[in-house]
C-alpha positions as MATLAB code, in Angstrom:
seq = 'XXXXXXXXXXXXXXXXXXXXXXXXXXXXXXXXXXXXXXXXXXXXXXXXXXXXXXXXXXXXXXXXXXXXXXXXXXXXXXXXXXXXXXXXXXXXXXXXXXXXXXXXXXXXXXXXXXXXXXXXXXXXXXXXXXXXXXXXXXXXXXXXXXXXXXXXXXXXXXXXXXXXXXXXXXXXXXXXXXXXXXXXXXXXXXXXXXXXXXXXXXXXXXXXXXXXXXXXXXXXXXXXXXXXXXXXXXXXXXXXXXXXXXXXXXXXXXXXXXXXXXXXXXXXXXXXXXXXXXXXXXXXXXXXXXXXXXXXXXXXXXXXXXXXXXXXXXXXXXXXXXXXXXXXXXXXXXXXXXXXXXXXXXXXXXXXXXXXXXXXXXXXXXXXXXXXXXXXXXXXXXXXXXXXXXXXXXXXXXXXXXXXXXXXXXXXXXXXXXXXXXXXXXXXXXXXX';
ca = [
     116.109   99.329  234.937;
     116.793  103.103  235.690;
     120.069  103.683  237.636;
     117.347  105.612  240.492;
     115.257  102.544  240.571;
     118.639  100.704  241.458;
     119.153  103.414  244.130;
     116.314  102.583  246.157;
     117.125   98.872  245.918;
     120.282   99.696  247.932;
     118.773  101.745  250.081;
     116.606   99.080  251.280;
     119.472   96.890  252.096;
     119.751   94.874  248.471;
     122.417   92.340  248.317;
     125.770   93.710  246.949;
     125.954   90.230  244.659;
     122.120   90.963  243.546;
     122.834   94.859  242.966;
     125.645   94.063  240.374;
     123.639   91.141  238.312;
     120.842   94.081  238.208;
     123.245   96.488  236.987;
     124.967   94.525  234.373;
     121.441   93.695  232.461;
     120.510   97.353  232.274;
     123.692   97.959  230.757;
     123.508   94.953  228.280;
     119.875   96.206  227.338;
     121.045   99.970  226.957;
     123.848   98.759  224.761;
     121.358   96.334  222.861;
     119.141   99.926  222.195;
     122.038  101.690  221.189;
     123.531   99.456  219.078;
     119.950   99.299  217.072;
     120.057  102.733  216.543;
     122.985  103.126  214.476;
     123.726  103.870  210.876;
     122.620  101.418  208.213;
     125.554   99.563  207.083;
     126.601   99.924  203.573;
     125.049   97.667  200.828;
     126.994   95.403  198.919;
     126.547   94.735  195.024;
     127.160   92.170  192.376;
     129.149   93.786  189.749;
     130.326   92.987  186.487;
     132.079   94.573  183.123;
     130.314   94.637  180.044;
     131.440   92.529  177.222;
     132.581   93.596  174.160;
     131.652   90.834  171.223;
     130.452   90.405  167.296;
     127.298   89.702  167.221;
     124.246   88.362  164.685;
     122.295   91.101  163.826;
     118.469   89.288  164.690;
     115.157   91.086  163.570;
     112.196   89.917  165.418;
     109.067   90.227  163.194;
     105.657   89.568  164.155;
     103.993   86.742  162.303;
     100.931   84.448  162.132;
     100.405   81.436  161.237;
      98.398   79.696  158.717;
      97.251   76.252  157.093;
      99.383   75.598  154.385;
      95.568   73.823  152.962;
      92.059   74.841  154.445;
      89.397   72.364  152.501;
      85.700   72.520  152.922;
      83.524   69.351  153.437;
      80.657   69.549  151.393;
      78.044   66.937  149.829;
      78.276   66.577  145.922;
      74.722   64.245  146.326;
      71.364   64.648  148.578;
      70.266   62.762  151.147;
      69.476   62.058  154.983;
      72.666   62.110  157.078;
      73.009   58.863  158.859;
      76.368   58.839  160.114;
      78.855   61.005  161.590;
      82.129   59.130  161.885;
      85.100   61.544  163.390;
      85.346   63.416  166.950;
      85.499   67.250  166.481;
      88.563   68.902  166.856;
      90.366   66.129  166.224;
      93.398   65.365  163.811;
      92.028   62.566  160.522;
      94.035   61.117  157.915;
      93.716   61.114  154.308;
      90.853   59.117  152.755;
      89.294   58.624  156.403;
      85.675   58.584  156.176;
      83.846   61.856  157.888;
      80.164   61.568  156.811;
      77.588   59.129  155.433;
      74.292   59.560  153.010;
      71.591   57.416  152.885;
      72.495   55.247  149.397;
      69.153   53.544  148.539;
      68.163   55.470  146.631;
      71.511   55.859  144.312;
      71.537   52.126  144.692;
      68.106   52.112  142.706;
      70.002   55.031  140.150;
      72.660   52.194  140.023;
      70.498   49.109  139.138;
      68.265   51.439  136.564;
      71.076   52.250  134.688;
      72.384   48.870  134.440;
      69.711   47.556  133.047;
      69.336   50.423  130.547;
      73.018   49.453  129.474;
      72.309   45.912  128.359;
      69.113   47.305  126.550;
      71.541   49.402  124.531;
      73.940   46.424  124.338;
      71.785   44.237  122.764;
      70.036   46.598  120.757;
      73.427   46.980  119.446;
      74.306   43.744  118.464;
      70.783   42.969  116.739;
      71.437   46.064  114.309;
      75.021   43.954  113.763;
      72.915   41.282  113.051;
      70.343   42.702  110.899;
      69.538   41.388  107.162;
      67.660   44.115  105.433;
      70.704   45.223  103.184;
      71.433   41.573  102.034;
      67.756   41.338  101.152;
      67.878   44.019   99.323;
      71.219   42.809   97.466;
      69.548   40.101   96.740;
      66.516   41.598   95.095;
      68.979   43.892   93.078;
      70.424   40.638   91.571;
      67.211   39.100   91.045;
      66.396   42.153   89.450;
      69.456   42.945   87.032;
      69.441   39.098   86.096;
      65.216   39.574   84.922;
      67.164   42.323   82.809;
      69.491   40.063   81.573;
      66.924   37.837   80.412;
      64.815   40.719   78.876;
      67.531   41.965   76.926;
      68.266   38.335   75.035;
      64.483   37.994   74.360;
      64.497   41.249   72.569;
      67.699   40.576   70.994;
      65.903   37.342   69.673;
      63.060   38.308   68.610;
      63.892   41.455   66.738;
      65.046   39.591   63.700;
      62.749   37.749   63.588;
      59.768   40.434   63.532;
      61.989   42.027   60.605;
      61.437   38.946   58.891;
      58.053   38.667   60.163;
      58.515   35.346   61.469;
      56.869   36.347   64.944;
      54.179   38.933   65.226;
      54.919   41.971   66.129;
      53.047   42.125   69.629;
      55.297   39.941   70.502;
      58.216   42.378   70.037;
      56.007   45.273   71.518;
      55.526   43.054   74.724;
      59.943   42.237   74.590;
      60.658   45.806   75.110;
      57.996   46.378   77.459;
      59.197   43.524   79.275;
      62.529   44.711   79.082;
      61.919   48.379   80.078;
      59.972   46.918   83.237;
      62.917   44.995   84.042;
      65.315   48.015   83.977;
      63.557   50.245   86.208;
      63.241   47.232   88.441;
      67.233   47.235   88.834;
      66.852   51.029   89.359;
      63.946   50.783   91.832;
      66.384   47.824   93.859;
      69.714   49.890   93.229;
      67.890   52.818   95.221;
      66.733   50.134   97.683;
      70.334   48.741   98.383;
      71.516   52.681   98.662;
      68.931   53.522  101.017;
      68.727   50.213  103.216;
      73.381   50.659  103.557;
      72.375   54.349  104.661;
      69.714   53.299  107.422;
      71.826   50.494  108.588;
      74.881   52.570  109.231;
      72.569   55.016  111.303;
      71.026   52.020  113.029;
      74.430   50.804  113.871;
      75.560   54.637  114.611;
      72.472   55.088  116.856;
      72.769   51.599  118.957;
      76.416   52.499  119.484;
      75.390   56.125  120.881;
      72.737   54.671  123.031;
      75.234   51.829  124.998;
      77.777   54.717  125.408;
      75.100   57.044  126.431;
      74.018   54.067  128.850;
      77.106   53.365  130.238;
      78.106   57.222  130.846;
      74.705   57.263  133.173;
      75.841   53.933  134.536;
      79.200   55.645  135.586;
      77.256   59.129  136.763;
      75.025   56.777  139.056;
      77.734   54.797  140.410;
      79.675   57.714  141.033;
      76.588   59.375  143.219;
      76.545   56.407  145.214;
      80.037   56.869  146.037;
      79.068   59.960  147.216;
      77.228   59.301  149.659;
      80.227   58.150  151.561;
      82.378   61.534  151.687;
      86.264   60.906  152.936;
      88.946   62.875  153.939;
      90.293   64.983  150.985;
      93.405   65.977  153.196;
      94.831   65.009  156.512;
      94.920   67.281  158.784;
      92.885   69.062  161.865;
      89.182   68.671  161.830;
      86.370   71.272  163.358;
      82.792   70.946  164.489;
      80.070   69.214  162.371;
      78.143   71.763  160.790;
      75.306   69.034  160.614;
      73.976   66.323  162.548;
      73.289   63.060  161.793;
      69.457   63.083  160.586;
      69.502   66.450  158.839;
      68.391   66.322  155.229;
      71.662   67.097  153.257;
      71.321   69.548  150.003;
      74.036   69.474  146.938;
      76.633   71.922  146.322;
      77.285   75.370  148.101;
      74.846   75.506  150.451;
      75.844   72.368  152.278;
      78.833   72.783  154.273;
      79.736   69.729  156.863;
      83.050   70.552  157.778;
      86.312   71.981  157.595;
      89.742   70.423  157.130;
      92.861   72.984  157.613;
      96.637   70.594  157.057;
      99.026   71.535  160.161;
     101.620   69.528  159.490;
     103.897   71.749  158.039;
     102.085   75.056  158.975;
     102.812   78.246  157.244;
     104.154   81.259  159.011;
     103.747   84.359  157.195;
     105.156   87.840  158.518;
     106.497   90.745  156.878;
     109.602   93.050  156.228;
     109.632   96.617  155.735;
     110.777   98.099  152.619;
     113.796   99.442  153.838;
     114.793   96.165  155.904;
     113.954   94.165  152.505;
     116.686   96.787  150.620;
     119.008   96.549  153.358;
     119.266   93.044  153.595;
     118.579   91.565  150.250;
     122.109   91.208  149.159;
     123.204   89.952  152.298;
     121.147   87.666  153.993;
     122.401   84.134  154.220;
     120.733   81.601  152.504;
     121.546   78.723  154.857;
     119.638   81.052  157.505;
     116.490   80.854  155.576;
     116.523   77.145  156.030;
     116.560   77.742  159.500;
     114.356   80.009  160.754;
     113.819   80.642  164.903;
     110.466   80.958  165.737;
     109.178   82.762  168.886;
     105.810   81.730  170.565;
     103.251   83.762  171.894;
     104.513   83.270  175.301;
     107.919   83.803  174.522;
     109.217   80.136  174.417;
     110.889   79.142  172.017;
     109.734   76.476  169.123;
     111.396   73.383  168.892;
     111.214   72.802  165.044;
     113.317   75.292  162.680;
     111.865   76.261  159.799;
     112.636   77.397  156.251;
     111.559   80.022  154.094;
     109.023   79.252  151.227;
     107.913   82.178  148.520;
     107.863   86.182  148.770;
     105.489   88.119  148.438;
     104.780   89.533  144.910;
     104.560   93.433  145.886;
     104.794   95.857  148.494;
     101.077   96.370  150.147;
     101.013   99.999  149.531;
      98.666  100.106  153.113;
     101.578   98.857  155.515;
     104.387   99.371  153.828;
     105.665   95.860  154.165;
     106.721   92.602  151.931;
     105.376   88.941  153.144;
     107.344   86.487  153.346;
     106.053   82.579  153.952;
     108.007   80.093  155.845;
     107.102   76.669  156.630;
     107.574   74.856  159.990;
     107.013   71.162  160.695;
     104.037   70.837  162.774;
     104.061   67.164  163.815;
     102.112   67.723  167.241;
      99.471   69.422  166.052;
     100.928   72.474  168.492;
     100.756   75.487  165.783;
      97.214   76.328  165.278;
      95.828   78.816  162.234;
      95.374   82.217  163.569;
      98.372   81.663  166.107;
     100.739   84.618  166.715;
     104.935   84.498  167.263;
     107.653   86.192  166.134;
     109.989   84.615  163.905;
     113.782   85.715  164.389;
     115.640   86.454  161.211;
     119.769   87.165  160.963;
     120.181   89.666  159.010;
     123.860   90.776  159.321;
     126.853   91.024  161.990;
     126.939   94.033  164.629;
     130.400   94.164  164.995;
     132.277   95.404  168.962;
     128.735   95.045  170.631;
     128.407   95.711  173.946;
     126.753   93.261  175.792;
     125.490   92.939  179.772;
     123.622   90.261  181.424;
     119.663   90.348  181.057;
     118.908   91.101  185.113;
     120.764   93.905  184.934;
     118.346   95.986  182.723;
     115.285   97.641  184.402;
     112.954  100.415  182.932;
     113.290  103.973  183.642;
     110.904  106.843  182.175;
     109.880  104.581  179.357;
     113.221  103.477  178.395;
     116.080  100.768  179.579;
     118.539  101.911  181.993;
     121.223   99.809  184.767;
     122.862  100.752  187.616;
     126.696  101.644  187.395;
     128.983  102.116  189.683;
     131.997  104.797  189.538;
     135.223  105.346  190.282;
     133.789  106.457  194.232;
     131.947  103.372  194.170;
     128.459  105.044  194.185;
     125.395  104.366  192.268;
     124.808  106.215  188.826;
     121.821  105.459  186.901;
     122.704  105.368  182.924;
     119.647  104.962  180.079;
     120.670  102.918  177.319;
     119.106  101.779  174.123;
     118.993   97.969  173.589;
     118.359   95.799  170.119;
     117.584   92.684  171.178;
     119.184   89.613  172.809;
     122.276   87.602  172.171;
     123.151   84.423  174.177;
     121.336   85.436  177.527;
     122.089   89.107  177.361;
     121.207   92.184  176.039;
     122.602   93.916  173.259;
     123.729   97.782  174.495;
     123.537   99.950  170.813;
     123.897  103.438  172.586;
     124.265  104.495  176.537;
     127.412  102.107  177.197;
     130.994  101.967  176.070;
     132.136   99.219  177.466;
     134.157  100.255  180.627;
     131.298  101.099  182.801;
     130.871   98.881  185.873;
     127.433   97.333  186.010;
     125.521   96.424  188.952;
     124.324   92.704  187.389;
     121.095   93.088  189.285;
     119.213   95.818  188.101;
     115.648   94.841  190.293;
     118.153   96.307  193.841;
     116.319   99.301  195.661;
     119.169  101.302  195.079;
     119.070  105.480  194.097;
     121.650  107.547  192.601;
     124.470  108.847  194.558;
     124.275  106.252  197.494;
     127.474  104.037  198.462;
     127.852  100.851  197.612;
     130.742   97.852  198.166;
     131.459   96.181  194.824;
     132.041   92.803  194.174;
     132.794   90.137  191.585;
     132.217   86.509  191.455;
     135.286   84.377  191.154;
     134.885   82.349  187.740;
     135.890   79.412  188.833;
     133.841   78.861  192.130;
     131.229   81.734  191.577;
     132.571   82.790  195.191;
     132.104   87.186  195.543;
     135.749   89.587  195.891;
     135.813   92.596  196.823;
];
C-alpha cells in the first residue's frame, strides 16, 4: 500500500491501531521485494584432489564374436520331408534328431540287398561243395592205371611175337592200345589242370559276389539311416530352410539348416603392429587366461576368457594381427556377429593421475574439468584421458596432480566465476569448507 494511499486513510478519520497494522504490511512486503532483488549468492562446489597411483596399462580393442563351429544340415539321401522335429532358434544337443525322410523306399533298398547277400552266400558254399575236380582226379587215375595195364601187355607180348608165338597183329594192336592209353592220361592230366583252375575262379568269383553283396547291404542300410538326420553338434539352431512335405534332393543343393556351437564362443579382435611389438615381450601370460570382455552396451561380461591362437600374418589392408580368445558361453548370451571390446593389460603406467569419472565433461571435442584456484574461482583445464581405472579416469596430459577438481563436472558453471569449495569428510561423507 503506497504511503499516500495511507494518507487519505487518516484523513478520513482511520483508527490509529488500524493505521499502524496497515503500515507494518507495506513495509514487510517492500522488504520481501527488496530482499528478492539482491545479488545471487555464491555457489558452492564439491571438490576433490586428484590421485596420484600405478596403474594397469588396459587397451580396449574392438572385437566380434564368432562360433567356434558353424555346421550345415544337409540330406545325404532323397525323399519327401515328413517331419520337422526342433523349434527354430532354439539351442539342440548332440545327436538330437532335426529332420525326417520318408524310409520306404530305402527299406525296400534294405530287404533287396539282403536277399541278394544270401544268393551270394550260398552260391558260395555250393562252389565249396563242388565235385568236378575229384571227378576229374578220378578219371586221371582210371586213366594212368589203363596205361599201366597197356604197358604189361606190350611188355608180354613182345617176346613172344619175336618168337612168333603170337601173331603179330596182336603186338600192332598192344602198342596201339598202349599209345591210346597214354594220351588218355594226357587228355585227363589237362582235365585235372583246367577243372583246379576254374574251381579256384568259381570259388574267387562266389567270394567277390557275397562281399560285393554285403558292401550294397551296408550302402542300403546306411541310406536308411539317413533318412533320419541328427544333430552333428550341439549348439544354436536357425530357421528350417524346408518344410515338412517338400521333396528333399541329395548333396549341395539341399540345405535344411544351420548349427553354429556357442558354448565357448570365439572372440576375435586385433592389435596393431606397433601395439603387437610393444607388448610382445611383456604381456603377462596369466592375463591371457583372463581376458575382460566389454559388451555392446558397455556392461561388462560375467565369464573371463582366455586367449586361443594368433593370427598367422599381418593383413597388409588394416594393418593389424588377430588374435582369438575363447569365452564360456553357457547362456546362450554371445551370439555370432556380436560386437564388444575386449580389455587387454598390457603394461603398468606408473604416478598416474587419476580423478573421479563425473568430473570429466567434453569441451571443443576433447575432455576437460573444472578446477578451482588459489582465489577459489572456476578455471576450465582440457586434458587427455586413456581409459578407466577403478571408477575413474586416467589423466595422461592436462593435470599434475595438485589441481583442485570440481568432482562434478555436469555444474553450469563458466570460467572466472566464484565459487565456495568443499570436501566430504571420509568418514561420514559430511561437506567442509
Amino acid at each position: 500500500m503506497s504511503l499516500l494511499r495511507i494518507c487519505r486513510l487518516c484523513a478520513v478519520g482511520l483508527p490509529l491501531m488500524a493505521f499502524w497494522i496497515i503500515l507494518s504490511a507495506g513495509c514487510a512486503k517492500l522488504g520481501s521485494q527488496a530482499a528478492g532483488s539482491a545479488a545471487p549468492t555464491t555457489p558452492v562446489v564439491t571438490v576433490t584432489a586428484p590421485e596420484r597411483q600405478d596403474v594397469p596399462i588396459i587397451e580396449e580393442l574392438p572385437a566380434r564374436m564368432e562360433a567356434v563351429a558353424t555346421v550345415e544340415i544337409r540330406a545325404n539321401v532323397e525323399g519327401r520331408l515328413t517331419d520337422v522335429s526342433f523349434k527354430e532358434g532354439n539351442m539342440v544337443q548332440k545327436g538330437q534328431m532335426l529332420f525326417r525322410i520318408d524310409p520306404r523306399r530305402y527299406d525296400a533298398a534294405v530287404q533287396t540287398a539282403q536277399a541278394a547277400v544270401d544268393k551270394a552266400q550260398a552260391d558260395l558254399e555250393m562252389a565249396r561243395e563242388q565235385q568236378r575236380l575229384v571227378n576229374a582226379q578220378s578219371a586221371l587215375r582210371q586213366a594212368e592205371a589203363n596205361l599201366l595195364k597197356c604197358n604189361q601187355d606190350l611188355e608180354r607180348l613182345k617176346p613172344l611175337a619175336a618168337r612168333k608165338a603170337v601173331p603179330q597183329r596182336d603186338l600192332e594192336t598192344a602198342i596201339a592200345a598202349q599209345s591210346s592209353a597214354a594220351a588218355a592220361v594226357e587228355d585227363a592230366r589237362a582235365t585235372v589242370r583246367t577243372t583246379t583252375v576254374a574251381d579256384r575262379m568259381g570259388l574267387r568269383q562266389a567270394q567277390a559276389n557275397l562281399t560285393a553283396s554285403k558292401a550294397a547291404f551296408q550302402t542300403a542300410e546306411m541310406d536308411r539311416a539317413e533318412t533320419e538326420i541328427h544333430a552333428p553338434i550341439g549348439g544354436l539352431i536357425g530357421r528350417a530352410d524346408v518344410s515338412a512335405g517338400n521333396y528333399i534332393a541329395r548333396g549341395e543343393s539341399s540345405r535344411l539348416a544351420t548349427i553354429s556351437q556357442l558354448d565357448p564362443v570365439n572372440v576375435v579382435f586385433g592389435i596393431s603392429e606397433t601395439l603387437y611389438l610393444h607388448t610382445v615381450n611383456k604381456i603377462d601370460r596369466a592375463e591371457l587366461a583372463r581376458l575382460e570382455l566389454l559388451l555392446s552396451d558397455s556392461s561388462i561380461y560375467p565369464f573371463r576368457g582366455k586367449y586361443r591362437n594368433i593370427g598367422r600374418a599381418v593383413d597388409e589392408k588394416t594393418g593389424t594381427l588377430l588374435i582369438v580368445a575363447q569365452f564360456p558361453n553357457p547362456k546362450g548370451i554371445l551370439l555370432p556377429g556380436m560386437t564388444g571390446r575386449v580389455r587387454l593389460n598390457v603394461g603398468t603406467r606408473p604416478g598416474a593421475v587419476l580423478v573421479p569419472k563425473q568430473a570429466l565433461f567434453d569441451a571443443s571435442g576433447s575432455k576437460a574439468v573444472y578446477i578451482v584456484n588459489p582465489e577459489h574461482k572456476v578455471a576450465v583445464r582440457n586434458i587427455t584421458t586413456a581409459g578407466s581405472y577403478q571408477g575413474k579416469g586416467i589423466v595422461t596430459a592436462g593435470l599434475d596432480g595438485t589441481e583442485t577438481v570440481i568432482a562434478d563436472g555436469s555444474l553450469k558453471l563458466h570460467p572466472g566465476q566464484s565459487v565456495v569449495p568443499q570436501t566430504p569428510r571420509p568418514e561420514t561423507g559430511q561437506l567442509v569448507r
